[in-house]
C-alpha positions in Angstrom: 5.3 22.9 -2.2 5.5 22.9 1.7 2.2 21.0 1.8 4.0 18.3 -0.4 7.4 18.1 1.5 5.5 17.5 5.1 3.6 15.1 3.2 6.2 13.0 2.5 8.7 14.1 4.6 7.0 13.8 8.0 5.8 10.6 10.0 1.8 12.0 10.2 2.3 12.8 6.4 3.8 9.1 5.5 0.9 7.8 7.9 -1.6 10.1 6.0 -0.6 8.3 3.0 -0.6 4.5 4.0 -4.2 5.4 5.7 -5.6 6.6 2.5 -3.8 4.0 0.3 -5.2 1.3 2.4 -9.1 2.6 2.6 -8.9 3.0 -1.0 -7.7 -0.7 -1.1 -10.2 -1.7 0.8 -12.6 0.0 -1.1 -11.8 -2.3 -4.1 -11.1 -5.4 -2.6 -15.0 -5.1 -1.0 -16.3 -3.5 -4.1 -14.8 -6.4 -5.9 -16.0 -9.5 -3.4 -19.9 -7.5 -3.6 -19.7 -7.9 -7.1 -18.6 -11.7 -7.4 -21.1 -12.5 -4.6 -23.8 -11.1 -6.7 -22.9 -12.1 -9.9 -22.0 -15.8 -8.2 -25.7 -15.4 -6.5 -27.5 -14.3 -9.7 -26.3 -17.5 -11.8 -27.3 -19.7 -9.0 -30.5 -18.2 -9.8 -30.9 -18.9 -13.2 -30.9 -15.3 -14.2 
């Protein structure tokens, strides 16, 4: 329970959480781009 209080509670733990939410964002914005880029690349292609 004291892990989740300093988690939220504590200016590392609230910047703990905004650094993970954003890499994960990241994740699936570039995840999602790759994808397009290929699918957008492979109907160019005639395939």
């Amino acid at each position: 329970m004291k892990l989740l209080t300093d988690l939220f509670s504590t200016d590392y733990g609230l910047m703990s959480i905004i650094g993970i939410a954003f890499m994960i964002g990241m994740g699936v914005f570039f995840l999602m781009l790759f994808m397009g880029k290929m699918d957008q690349n492979a109907k160019r292609n005639g395939k």
